[in-house]
C-alpha positions as CSV (number, residue, x, y, z in Angstrom):
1,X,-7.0,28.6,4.5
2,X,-3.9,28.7,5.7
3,X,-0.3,29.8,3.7
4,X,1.2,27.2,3.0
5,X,4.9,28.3,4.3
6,X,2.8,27.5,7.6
7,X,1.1,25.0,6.7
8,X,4.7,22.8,6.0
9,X,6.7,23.9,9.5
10,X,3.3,22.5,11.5
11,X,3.9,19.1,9.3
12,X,7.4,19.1,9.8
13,X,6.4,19.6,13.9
14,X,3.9,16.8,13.6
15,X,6.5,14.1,11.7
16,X,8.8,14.8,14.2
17,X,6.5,13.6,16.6
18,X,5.1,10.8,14.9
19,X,8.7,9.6,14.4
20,X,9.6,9.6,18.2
21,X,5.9,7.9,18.8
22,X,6.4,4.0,18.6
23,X,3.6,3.3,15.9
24,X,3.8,-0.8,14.5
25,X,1.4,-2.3,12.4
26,X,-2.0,-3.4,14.9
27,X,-0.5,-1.0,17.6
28,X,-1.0,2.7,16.1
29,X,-2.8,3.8,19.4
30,X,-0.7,6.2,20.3
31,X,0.0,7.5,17.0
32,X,-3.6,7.6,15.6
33,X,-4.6,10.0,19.1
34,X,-1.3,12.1,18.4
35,X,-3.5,12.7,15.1
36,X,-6.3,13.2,16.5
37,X,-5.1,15.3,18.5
38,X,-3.2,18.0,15.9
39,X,-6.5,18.0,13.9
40,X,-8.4,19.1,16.9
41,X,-5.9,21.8,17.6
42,X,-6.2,23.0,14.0
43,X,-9.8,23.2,14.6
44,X,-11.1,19.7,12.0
45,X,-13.4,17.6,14.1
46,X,-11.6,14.0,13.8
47,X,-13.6,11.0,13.7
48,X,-12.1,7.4,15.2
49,X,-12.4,3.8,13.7
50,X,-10.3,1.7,15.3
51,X,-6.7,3.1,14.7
52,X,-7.8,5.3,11.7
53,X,-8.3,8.9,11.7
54,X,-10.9,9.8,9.3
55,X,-12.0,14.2,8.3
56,X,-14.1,16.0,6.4
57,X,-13.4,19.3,4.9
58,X,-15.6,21.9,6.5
59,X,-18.6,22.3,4.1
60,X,-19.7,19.2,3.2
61,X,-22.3,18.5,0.5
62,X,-23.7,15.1,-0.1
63,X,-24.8,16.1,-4.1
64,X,-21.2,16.7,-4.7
65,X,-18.6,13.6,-5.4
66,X,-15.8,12.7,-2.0
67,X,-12.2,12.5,-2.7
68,X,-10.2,10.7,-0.2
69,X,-6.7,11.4,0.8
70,X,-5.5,8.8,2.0
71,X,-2.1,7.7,4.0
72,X,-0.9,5.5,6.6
73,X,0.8,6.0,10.2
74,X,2.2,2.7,10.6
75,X,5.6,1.4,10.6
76,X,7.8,-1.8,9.8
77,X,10.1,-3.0,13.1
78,X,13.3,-0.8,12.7
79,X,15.6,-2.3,10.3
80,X,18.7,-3.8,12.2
81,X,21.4,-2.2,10.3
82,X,20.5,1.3,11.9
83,X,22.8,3.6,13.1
84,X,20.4,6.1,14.6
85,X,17.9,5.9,17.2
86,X,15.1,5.2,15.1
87,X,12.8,6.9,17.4
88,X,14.7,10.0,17.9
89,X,14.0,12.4,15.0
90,X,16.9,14.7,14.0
91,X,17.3,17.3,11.4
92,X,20.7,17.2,9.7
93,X,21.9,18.7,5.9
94,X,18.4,19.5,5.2
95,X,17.3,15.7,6.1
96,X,14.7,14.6,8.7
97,X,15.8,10.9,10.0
98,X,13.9,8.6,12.0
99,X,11.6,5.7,11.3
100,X,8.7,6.2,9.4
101,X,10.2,9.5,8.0
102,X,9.7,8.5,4.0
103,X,7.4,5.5,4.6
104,X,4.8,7.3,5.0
105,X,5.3,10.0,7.0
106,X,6.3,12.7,5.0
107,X,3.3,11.8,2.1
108,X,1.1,12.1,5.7
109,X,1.8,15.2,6.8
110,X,2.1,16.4,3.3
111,X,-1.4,15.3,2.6
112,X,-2.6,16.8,6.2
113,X,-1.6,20.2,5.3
114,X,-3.1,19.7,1.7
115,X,-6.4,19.0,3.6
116,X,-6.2,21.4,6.1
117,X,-5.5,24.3,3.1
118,X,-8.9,23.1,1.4
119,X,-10.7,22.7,5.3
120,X,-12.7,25.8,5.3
121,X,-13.2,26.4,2.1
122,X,-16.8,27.5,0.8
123,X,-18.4,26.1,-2.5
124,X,-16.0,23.7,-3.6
125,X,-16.7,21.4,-6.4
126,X,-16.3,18.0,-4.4
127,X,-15.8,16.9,-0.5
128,X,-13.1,15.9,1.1
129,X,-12.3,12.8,3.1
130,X,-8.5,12.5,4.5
131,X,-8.0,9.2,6.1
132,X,-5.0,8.5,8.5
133,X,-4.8,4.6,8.7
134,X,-3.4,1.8,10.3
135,X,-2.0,-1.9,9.4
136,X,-0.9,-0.7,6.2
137,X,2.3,-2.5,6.1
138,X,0.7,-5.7,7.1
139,X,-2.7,-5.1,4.7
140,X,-4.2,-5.9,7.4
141,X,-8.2,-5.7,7.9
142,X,-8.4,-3.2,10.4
143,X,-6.7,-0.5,8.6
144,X,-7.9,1.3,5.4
145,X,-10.3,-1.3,4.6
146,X,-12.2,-1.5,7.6
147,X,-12.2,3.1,7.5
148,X,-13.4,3.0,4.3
149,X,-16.7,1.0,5.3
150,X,-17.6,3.5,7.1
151,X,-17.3,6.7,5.4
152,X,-19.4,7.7,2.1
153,X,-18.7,6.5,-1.4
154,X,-15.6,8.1,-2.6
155,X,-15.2,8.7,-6.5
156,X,-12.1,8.5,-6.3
157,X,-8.5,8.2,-3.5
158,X,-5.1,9.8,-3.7
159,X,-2.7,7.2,-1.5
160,X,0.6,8.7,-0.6
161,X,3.6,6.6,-0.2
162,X,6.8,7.8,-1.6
163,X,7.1,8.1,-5.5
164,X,9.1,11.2,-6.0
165,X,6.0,12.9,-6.7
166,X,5.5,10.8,-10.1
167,X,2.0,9.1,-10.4
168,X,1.6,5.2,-9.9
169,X,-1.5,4.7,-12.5
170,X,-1.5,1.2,-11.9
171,X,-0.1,-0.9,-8.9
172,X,0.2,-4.9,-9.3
173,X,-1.9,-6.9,-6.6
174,X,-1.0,-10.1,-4.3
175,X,-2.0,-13.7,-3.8
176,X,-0.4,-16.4,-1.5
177,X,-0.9,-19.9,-2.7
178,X,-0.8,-23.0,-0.6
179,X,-0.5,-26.2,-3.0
180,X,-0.3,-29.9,-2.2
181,X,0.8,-32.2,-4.2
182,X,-0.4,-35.8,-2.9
183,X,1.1,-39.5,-4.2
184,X,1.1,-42.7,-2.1
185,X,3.9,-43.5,0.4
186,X,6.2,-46.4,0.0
187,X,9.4,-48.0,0.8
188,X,12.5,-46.3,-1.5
189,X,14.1,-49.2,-1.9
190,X,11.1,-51.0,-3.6
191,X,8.8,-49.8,-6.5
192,X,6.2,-48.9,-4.3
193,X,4.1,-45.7,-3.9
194,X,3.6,-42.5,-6.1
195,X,6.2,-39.6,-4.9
196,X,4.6,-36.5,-4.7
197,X,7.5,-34.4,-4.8
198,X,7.6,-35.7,-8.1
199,X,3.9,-34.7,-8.8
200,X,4.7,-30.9,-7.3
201,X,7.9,-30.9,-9.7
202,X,5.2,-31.0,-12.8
203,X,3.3,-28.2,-11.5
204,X,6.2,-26.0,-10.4
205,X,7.8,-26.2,-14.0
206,X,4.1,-24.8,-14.8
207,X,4.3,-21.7,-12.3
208,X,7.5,-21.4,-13.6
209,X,6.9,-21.6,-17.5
210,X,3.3,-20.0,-17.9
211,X,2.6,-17.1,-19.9
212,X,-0.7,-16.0,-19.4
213,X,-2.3,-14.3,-22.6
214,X,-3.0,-10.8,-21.7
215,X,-0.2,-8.1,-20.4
216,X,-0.5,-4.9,-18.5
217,X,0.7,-2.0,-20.2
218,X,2.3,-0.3,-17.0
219,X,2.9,-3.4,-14.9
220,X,3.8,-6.1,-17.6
221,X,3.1,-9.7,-17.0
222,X,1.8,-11.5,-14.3
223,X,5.0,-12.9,-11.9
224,X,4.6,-16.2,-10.0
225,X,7.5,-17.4,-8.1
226,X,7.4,-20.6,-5.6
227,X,9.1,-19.6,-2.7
228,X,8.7,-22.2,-0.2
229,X,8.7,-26.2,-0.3
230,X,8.7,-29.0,1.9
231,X,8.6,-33.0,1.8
232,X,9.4,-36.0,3.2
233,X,10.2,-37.2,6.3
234,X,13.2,-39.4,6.1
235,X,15.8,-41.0,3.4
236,X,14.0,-44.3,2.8
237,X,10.3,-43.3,2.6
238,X,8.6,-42.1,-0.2
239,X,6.6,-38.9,0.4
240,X,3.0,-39.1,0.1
241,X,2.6,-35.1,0.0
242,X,4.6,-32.4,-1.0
243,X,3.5,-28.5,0.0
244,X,4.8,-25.5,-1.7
245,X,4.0,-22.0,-1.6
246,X,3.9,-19.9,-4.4
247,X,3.8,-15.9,-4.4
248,X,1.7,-14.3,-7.4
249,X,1.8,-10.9,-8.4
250,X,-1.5,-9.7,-10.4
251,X,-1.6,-6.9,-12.6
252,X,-4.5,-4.6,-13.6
253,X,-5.6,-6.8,-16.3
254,X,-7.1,-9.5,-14.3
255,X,-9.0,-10.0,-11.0
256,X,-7.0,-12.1,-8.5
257,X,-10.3,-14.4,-9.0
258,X,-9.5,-14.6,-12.5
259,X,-6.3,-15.6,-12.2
260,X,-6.9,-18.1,-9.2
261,X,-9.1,-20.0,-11.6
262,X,-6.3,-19.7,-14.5
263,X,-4.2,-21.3,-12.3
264,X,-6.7,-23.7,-11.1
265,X,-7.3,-25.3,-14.5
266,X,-3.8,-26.1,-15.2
267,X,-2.4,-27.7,-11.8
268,X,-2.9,-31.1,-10.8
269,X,-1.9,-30.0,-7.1
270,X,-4.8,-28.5,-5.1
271,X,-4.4,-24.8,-4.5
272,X,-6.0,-22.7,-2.0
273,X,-5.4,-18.9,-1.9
274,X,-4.6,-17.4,1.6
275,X,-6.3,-14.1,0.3
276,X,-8.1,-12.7,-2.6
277,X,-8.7,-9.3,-1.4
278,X,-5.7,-7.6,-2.4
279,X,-6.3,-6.8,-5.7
280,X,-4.1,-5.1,-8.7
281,X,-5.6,-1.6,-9.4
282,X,-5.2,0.7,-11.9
283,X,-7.0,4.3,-13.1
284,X,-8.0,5.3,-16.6
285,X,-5.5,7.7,-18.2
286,X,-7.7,10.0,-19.1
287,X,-9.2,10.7,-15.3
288,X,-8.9,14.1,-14.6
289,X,-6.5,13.6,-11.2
290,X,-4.3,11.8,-14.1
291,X,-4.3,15.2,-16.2
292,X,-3.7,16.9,-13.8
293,X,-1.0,15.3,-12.2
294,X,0.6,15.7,-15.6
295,X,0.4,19.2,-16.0
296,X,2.3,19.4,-13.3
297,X,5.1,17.7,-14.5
298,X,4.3,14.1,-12.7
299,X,5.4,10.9,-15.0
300,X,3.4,7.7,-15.4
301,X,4.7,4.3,-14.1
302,X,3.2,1.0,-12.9
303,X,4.2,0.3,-9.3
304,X,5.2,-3.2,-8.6
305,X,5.0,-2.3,-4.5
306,X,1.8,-2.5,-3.0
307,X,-0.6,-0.3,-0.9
308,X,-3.5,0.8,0.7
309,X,-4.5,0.9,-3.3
310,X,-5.2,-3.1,-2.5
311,X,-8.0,-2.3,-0.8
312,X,-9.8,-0.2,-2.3
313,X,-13.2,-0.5,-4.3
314,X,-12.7,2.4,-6.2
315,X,-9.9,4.4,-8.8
316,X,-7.2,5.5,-7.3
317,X,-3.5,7.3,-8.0
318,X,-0.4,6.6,-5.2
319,X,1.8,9.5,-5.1
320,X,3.8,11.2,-2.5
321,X,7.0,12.9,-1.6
322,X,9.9,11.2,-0.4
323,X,11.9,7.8,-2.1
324,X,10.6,4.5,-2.0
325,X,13.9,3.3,-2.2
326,X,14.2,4.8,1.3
327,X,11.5,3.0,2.7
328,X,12.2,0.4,4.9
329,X,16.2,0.9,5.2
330,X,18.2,1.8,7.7
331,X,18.5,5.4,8.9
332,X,15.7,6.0,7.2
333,X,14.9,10.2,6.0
334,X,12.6,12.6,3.8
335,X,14.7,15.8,2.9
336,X,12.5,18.9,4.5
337,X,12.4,20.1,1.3
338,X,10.4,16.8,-0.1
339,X,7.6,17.8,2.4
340,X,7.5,21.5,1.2
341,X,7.4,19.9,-2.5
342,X,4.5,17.8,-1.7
343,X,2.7,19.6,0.3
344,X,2.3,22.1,-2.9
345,X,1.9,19.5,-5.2
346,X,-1.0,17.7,-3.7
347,X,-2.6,21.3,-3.4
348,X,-1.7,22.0,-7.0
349,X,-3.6,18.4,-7.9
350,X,-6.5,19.1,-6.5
351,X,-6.9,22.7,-8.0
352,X,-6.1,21.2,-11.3
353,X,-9.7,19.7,-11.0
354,X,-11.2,22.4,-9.7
């Protein structure tokens, strides 16, 4: 065990470097070995898939349950409204800029130090897993998903991102629809043919209207939006298909299956799903992580952001220090403090259950 006041200059050291280390979604290489790297200099034997970094605590015991702690190293490109080298971290007013600072690099290190406090610890009532992952910002197969395949059954995960240390008990989910509408092409200037952009109008006004029956009491209702369309292919011809794209966001109350076949029974255009893996997720209020994340003060929401969460076949919380408004925005920062904060907090969580 080491003291914490230690424990939060070392992540401080390591964000810094993970800032100034280019680290995009699919090309974490560098990153996932800088990782690798600390952990073996703070004696924790680090295990590789792909671009995740997966630990155990010290004293494992297979009778007892695995937590994971789980966080991501990747970044989005640099937003172009910077100001600051995005790769050059620099402390100023108490902040820590660079990119990757609040999304998620401060819940990382936060969580790294919460792991390594527990590391060497004798007799406690679960094991440890802390995963450092990759393609989070793209949910893309390789990352979490792929890490958690090969690791034991975890009862449960904590996910950092950024939530101003308030608890996420619920986090809505994602589908990506491709529909076609299809009619029969003709001359405009003559009655002929069945336009199809009229056909896709009918089933638009349907994603646009629907109310399906049950809502989720931290996420609401289910949102579809059509965001893309296209048709036609000149002035005098009427179109024979017409493709849209709609973007659904699924709450805890359904399965994205479950609502694919909603959705499916209703539309006269076909629809095919470009994913069904990232699902809503939620955790039962009475967990004990919930409690205990309570206790210490942490509200309750329903995060309409998704995460690693997605992925995952088992309950989960997302919390973390550091502004989710940040994330993503130019000149991005976490306030040095924020890591301090968290850093204690996820320590504090875990002895709640103890």
């Amino acid at each position: 065990m080491t003291d914490v006041k230690g424990l939060v200059h070392d992540s401080i050291e390591l964000l810094k470097q993970l800032i100034a280390t280019e680290s995009y979604s699919r090309a974490e290489d560098k990153t996932s070995q800088l990782i690798a790297d600390f952990l073996l200099m703070h004696g924790v034997q680090p295990l590789r898939v792909g671009h995740n970094v997966v630990a155990y605590n010290k004293y494992i015991d297979h009778t007892k349950p695995f937590i994971l702690l789980n966080s991501h190293h990747d970044t989005v490109k640099p937003n172009p409204g910077y100001t600051l080298d995005p790769f050059h971290p620099i402390i100023e007013d108490g902040k820590l800029f660079g990119l990757g600072s609040n999304d998620a690099g401060g819940c990382l290190v936060s969580l790294i130090a919460c792991f390594r406090h527990f590391y060497d610890q004798q007799d406690l009532p679960f094991n440890l897993c802390l995963i450092a992952s990759a393609e989070e910002e793209v949910s893309g197969p390789m990352g979490l998903e792929e890490a958690y395949k090969n690791i034991p059954p975890c009862d449960f995960a904590i996910i950092g991102e950024p939530t101003l240390l308030n608890l996420a008990v619920a986090e809505k989910g994602l589908m990506v629809l491709d529909c076609e509408a299809k009619g029969v092409s003709g001359h405009a200037a003559r009655e002929e043919g069945v336009n199809a952009i009229y056909k896709a109008l009918q089933d638009i006004n349907w994603f646009k209207e629907y109310k399906f029956d049950k809502q989720s009491e931290y996420l609401g209702p289910v949102k579809m939006s059509v965001t893309l369309i296209e048709a036609g292919s000149q002035h005098n011809v009427v179109p024979a298909s017409c493709k849209f794209v709609v973007d659904v966001r699924t709450t805890d109350v359904y399965t994205n299956l479950q609502i694919l076949k909603i959705i499916k029974q209703h539309v006269k255009s076909e629809v095919t799903a470009r994913s069904t893996r990232l699902n809503p997720s939620s955790i039962d209020l009475q967990h004990p992580i919930v409690k205990s994340g309570q206790a210490l003060g942490a509200s309750l929401y329903g995060s309409p952001t998704m995460s690693d969460q997605a992925v995952l076949p088992i309950p989960s919380i997302k919390v973390g220090p550091g502004d989710s408004a940040r994330s993503h925005a130019a000149d991005e920062f976490v306030y040095l403090h924020e890591i301090d904060q968290g850093t204690r907090f996820y320590i504090d969580l875990l002895k709640g259950i103890l």
